[in-house]
Every structure is written in structure tokens, then in C-alpha cells.
N, C-alpha and C positions, 0 to 999 in steps of 0.2 A: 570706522573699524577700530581707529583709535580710544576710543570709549568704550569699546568693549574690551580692548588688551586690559584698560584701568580696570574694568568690573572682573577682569580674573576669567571670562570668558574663553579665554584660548589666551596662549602669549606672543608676545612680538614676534617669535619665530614662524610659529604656525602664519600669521599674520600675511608676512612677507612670503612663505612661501604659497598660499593662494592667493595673494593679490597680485603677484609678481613670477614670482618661479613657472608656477604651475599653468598660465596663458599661454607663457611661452612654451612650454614645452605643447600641452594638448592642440594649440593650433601651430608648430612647427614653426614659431617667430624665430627665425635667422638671429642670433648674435645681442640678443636681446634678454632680459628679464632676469639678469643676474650682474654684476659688478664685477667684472671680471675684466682683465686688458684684452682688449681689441674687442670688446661689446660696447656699443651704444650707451651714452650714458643717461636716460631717463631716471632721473631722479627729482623726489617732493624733499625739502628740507624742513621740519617744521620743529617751533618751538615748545619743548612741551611744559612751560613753567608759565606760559600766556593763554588767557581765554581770547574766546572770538566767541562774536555772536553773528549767526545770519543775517545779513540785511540784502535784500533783494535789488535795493536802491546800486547796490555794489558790485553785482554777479555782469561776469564777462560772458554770460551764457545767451546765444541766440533767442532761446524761449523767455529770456528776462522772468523765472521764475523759480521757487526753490520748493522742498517737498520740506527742506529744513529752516524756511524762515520762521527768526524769530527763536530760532534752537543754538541754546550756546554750548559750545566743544572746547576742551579744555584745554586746547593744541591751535597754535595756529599757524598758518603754512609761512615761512620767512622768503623761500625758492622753490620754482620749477625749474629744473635742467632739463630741455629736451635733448638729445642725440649731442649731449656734451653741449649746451649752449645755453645760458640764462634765457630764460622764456615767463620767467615771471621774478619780480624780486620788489619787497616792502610795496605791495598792494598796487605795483602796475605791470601792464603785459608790456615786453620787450617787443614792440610792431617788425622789429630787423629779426628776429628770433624765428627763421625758419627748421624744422624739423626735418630728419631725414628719411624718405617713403619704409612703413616696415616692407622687411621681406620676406620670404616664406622658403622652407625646406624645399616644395613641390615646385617652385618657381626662382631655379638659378639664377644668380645675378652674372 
């Protein structure tokens, strides 16, 4: 999606707000999907003055496959923050970096 903020397709804000805003709100995610104190911190930190190229050989994904290998993006991710906690940083996953269950409007905590 970052490739398309470059190409002038929509801009950053629009961006964030259907990547992020707008989840939480349409399925009711509790405390989520925006930066604000006492929300969850999920957050991607990425460099945008670094390329990345796909390599498959590298994905932390179960299917061990990519729909983008071999595709380079102009951005590359530096951090994962899940629920406020390092869960990815300079190309390993933090294995201690448990995430905290979402929750939903329709089901109180």
C-alpha cells in the first residue's frame, strides 16, 4: 500500500485510515486501530529511504510462500510492535513477544 501512497494513488492519510482506523471501527475492535493513550499499541515502523526485495527463502509465514516474491518495495519494515511490545525488529521475530487477544464491543471484557 506503501507503493501506491508513492504513485499519488491516495495519500498516507487515506492509507492509515483504511488500513487501520476503519477495521476497528466496522468490526467494533475494543481500544484498537488508532494511537491514542490507553489503546493498544500495534504498530509497523518502516524505513522509507530503504528498498527490500521479496525473498521467500526469508518469510516467517506458515505457507512459506509469497504472491510478492521476487517484488521490490521501496520501504522496508525496521519494527513490529504488537500490543506495545517488540514482536519483530531488524529481520527477527521476538519468540518472547506475546500479543494481547483483540476484543470486541459486542463481547465485554
Amino acid at each position: 500500500m506503501l507503493e501506491m501512497v508513492n504513485e499519488n494513488c491516495f495519500s498516507l492519510e487515506t492509507l492509515v485510515e483504511r488500513a487501520c482506523h476503519a477495521p476497528a471501527r466496522i468490526f467494533d475492535v475494543l481500544d484498537r486501530g488508532h494511537l491514542r493513550e490507553g489503546y493498544w499499541a500495534d504498530l509497523v515502523i518502516v524505513d522509507p529511504h530503504s528498498q527490500t526485495v521479496v525473498d521467500e527463502s526469508k518469510l516467517f509465514s506458515k505457507c512459506e510462500w509469497s504472491p510478492f516474491a521476487g517484488e521490490r518495495f521501496s520501504h522496508r519494515i525496521e519494527q513490529t510492535i504488537v500490543s506495545g511490545k517488540i514482536a519483530y525488529e531488524k529481520g527477527k521475530i521476538i519468540e518472547s513477544c506475546r500479543g494481547e487477544a483483540v476484543t470486541f464491543a459486542s463481547v465485554r471484557r
